[in-house]
C-alpha positions in Angstrom: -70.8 -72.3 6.0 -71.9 -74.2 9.1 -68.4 -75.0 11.0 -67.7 -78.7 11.0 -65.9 -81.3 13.7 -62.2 -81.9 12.5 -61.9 -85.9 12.4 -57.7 -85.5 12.3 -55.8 -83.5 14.4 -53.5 -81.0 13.4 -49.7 -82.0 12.8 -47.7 -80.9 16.0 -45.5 -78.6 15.8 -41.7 -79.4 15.9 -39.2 -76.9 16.3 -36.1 -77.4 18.2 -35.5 -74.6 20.8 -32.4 -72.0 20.5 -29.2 -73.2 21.5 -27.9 -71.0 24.5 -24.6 -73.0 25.2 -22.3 -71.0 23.0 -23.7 -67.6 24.5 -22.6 -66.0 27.6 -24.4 -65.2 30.9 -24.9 -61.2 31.3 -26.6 -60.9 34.5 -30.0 -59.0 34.8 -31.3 -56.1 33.1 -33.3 -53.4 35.0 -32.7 -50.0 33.3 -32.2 -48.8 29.5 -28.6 -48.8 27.0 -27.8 -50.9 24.8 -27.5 -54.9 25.4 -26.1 -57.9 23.3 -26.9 -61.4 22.7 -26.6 -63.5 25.7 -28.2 -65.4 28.6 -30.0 -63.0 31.2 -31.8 -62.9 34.3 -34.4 -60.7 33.8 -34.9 -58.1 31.3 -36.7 -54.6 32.2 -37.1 -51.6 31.0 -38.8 -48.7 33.3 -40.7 -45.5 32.7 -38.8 -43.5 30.0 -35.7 -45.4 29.3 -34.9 -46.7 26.3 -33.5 -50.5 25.6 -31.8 -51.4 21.9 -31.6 -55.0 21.7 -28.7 -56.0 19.2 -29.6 -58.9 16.7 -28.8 -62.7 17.8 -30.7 -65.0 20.7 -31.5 -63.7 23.7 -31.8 -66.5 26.4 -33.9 -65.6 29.9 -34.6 -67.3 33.0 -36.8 -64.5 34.3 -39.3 -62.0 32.9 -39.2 -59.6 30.2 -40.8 -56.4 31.2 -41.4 -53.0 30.5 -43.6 -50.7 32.0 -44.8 -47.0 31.7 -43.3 -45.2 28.8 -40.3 -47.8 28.4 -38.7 -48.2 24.8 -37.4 -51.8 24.0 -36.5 -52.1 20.3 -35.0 -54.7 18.2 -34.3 -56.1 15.0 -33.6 -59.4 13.7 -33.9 -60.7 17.6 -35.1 -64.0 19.1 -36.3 -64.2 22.8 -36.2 -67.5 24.4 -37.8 -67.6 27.4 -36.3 -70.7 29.2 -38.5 -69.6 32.4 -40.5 -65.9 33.4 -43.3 -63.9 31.7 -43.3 -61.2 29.0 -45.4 -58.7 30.5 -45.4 -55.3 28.0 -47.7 -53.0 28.9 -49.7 -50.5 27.1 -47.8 -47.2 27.6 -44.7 -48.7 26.8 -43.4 -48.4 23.0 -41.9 -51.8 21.9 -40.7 -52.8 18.2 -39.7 -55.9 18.0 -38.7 -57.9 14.9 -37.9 -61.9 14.3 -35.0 -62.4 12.1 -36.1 -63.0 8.7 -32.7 -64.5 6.7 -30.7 -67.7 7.3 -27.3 -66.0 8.1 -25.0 -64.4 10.6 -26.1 -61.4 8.7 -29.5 -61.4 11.1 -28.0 -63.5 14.0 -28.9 -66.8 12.3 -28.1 -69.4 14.1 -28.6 -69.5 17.2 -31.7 -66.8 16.5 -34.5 -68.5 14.5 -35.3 -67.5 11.4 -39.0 -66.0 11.8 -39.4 -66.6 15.7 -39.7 -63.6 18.1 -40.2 -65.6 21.0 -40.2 -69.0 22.3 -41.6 -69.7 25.5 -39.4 -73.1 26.7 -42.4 -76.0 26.9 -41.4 -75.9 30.8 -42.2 -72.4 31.2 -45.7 -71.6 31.6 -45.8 -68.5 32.8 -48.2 -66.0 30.9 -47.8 -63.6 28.4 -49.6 -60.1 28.2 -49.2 -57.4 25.2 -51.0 -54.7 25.6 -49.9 -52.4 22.7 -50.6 -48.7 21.8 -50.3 -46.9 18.4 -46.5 -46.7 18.6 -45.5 -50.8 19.5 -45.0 -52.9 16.6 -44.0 -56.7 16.4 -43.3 -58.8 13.8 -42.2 -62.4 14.2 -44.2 -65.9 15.3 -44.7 -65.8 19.2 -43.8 -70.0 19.9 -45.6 -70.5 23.4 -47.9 -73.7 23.2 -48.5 -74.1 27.0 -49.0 -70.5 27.8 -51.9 -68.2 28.0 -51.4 -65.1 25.6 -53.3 -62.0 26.3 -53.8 -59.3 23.7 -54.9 -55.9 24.5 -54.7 -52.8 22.3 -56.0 -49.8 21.0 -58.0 -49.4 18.0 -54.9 -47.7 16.6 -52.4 -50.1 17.4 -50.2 -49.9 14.7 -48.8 -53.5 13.6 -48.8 -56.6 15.4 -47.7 -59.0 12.2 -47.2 -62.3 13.9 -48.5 -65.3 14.4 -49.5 -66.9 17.6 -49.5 -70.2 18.9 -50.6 -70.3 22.4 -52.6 -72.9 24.7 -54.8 -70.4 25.1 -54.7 -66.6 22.8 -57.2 -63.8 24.4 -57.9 -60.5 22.3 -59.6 -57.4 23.0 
């Protein structure tokens, strides 16, 4: 059918960003192990290392990064992004998965259920996946003043999310 003007806008969207006051401050992140719910500086991963991200919030007031072969996985995670960008490149294997119950059994609250990351309405920096065959995300990406940027590879395994951006590009 031939597309037609909306005469009413959409309802805007209301949800109330994660609580980081009851976490505590870890410092940055710049090399693989094992982390835990908290607030960080910065979180990269570099060329071969490997990052496991335990469930809960993760609060950030820089970027989230990793490059060349990195590994960041997670389950039942929720990345606030109170300032910095999430840049994942295309060589670097991320799985990344929202919390998807109500309970402390999937770090509910102060994760939120179904949200992988929430850029802070303050934050505009940009965000760039550019997945390969072996990253996989699943949980809504919350960032409606950022640009998004969406590259992959035609076998890009599973990117089940949905995205709310100011701007979403794919190729």
């Amino acid at each position: 059918p031939v597309p037609k003007k909306a005469t009413k806008k959409l309802p805007e969207i209301k949800i109330d960003p994660p609580d980081c006051s009851g976490l505590t401050y870890k410092g940055a992140i710049t090399h693989g192990g094992e982390i835990y719910p908290g607030i960080y500086d910065t979180i990269q991963v570099n060329a071969s290392e490997v990052l496991i991200m335990h469930k809960g919030l993760y609060c950030l007031d820089g970027n989230f990064k990793a490059v060349g072969g990195g590994v960041i996985t997670g389950n039942n995670v929720t990345i606030y992004m109170r300032s910095g960008e999430i840049d994942l490149l295309g060589a670097a294997n991320v799985i990344l998965t929202a919390p998807n119950c109500i309970t402390s059994i999937c770090g509910v609250p102060p994760a939120i259920r179904g949200i992988l990351f929430y850029m802070a309405p303050t934050n505009l920096s940009t965000i760039k996946f550019a997945g390969n065959s072996t990253s996989d995300f699943m949980g809504t990406i919350l960032a409606m003043n950022n640009d998004v940027t969406i590259r992959g590879t035609s076998d890009q395994s599973t990117m089940e999310t949905q995205i709310i951006g100011k701007s979403v590009t794919i190729t």
